[in-house]
C-alpha positions as CSV (number, residue, x, y, z in Angstrom):
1,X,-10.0,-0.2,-32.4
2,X,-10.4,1.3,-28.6
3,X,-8.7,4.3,-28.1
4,X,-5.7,4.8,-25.8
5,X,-7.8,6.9,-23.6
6,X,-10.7,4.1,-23.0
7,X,-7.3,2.0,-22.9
8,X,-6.0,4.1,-19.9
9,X,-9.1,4.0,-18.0
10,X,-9.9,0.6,-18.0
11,X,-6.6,-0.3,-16.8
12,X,-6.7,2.5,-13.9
13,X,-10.0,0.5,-13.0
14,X,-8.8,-2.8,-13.0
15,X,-6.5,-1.7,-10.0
16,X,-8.9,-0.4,-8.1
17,X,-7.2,3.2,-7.8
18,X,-9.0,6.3,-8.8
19,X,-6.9,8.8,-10.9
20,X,-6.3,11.3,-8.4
21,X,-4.8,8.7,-6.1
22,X,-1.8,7.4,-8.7
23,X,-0.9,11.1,-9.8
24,X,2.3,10.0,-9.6
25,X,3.5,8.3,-12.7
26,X,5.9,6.3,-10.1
27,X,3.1,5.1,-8.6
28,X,0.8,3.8,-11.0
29,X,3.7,2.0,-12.2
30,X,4.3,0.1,-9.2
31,X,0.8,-0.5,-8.6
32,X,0.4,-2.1,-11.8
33,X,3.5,-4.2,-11.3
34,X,1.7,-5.5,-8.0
35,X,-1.4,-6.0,-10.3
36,X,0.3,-8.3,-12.2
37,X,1.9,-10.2,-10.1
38,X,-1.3,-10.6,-7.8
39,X,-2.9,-11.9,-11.2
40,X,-0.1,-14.3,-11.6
41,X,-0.9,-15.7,-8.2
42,X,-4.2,-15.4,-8.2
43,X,-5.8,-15.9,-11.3
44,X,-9.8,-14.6,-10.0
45,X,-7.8,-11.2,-8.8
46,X,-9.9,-8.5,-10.0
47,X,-8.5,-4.9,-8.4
48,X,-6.9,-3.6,-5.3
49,X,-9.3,-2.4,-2.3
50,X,-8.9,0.3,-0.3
51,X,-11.3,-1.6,2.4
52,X,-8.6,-4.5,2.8
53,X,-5.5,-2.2,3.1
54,X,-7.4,-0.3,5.6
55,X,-7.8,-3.9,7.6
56,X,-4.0,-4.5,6.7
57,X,-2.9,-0.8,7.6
58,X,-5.2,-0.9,11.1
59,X,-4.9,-4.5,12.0
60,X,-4.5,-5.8,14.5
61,X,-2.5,-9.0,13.3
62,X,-1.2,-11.9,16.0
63,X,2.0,-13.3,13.5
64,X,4.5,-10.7,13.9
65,X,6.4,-9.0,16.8
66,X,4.1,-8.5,19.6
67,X,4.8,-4.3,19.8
68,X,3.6,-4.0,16.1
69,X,0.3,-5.8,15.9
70,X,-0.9,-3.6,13.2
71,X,1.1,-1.1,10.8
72,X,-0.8,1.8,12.9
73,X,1.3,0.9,15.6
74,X,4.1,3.1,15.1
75,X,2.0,5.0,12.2
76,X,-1.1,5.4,14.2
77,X,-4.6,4.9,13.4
78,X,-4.6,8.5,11.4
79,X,-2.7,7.9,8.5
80,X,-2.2,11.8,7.6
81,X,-1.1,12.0,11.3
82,X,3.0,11.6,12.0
83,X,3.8,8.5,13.8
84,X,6.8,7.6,16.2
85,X,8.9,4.5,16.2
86,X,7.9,1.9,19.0
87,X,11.4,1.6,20.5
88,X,13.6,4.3,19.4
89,X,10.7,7.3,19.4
90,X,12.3,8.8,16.1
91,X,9.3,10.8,13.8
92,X,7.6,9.0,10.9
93,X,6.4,11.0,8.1
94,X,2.5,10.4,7.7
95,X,2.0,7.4,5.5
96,X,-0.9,9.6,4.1
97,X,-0.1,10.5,0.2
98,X,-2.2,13.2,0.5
99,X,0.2,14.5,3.3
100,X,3.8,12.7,2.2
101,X,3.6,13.1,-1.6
102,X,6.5,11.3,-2.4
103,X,5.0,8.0,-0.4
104,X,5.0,5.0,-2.9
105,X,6.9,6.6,-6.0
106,X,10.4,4.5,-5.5
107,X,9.9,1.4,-6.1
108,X,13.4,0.2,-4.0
109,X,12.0,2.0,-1.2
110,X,8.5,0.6,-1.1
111,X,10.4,-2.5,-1.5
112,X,12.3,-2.0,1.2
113,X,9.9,-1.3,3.5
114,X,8.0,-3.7,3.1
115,X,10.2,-6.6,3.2
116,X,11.2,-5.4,6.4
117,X,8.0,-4.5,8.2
118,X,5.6,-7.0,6.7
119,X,7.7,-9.4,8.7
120,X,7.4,-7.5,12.1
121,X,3.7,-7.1,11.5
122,X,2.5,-10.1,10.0
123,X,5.2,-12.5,10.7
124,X,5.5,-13.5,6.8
125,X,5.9,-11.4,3.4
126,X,3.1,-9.1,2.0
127,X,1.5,-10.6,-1.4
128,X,1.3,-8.4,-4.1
129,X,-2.6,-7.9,-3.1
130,X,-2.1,-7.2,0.2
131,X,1.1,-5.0,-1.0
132,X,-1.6,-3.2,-3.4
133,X,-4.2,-3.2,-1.0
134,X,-2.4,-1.1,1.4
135,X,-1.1,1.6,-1.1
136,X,-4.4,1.9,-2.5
137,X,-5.8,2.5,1.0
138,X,-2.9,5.3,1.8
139,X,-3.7,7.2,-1.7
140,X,-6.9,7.0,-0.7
141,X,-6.1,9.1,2.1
């Protein structure tokens, strides 16, 4: 029998997020939820990467709205710096976790989010990869 802690580990491994990244039980839960879902679609998905939501988080991209090529756009290249709206100039709390703690712990707001600027940026929906991807990159951080 394997013990819940081997248990634990292993499945903080297979998404690709060290411990201190997912403190937040929040989190870890919707990380894992996006691990699912990215298995579902993609049977060879293995773990979220850090490197890839660093590509998705910096960009830039050519399908969305041509004033947010990248996310870093209005969030800027820094992610523990505060970023600024394109058009209305209003402050944006650093996408950083390290800096904005409570980044990524309600799952309506992530949601949110990004069904509304995956759009602008991409010019489609995030998968649950790239939607894991970019977490794991910004609790990285």
């Amino acid at each position: 029998m394997k013990s819940p802690l081997l248990l634990a580990a292993v499945a903080t491994l297979a998404t690709g997020v060290a411990l201190a990244a997912t403190a937040d039980p929040n989190r870890t839960k919707i990380l894992d939820g996006y691990a699912a879902q990215a298995k579902a679609q993609s049977p060879e998905f293995a773990a979220f990467s850090a490197d890839r939501g660093r590509a998705l988080y910096l960009g830039p991209h050519s399908g969305g709205k041509a004033e947010t090529p990248a996310c870093a756009a209005c969030h800027t290249e820094n992610p523990t710096a505060q970023g600024r709206h394109y058009k209305t100039g209003r402050a944006i709390e650093p996408m950083a976790v390290s800096v904005t703690p409570k980044r990524f712990t309600d799952p309506a707001e992530v949601e949110k989010r990004f069904e509304r600027d995956c759009p602008n940026v991409l010019g489609r929906a995030c998968t649950a990869r790239e939607k894991g991807d970019f977490i794991t990159f910004l609790a990285s951080r």
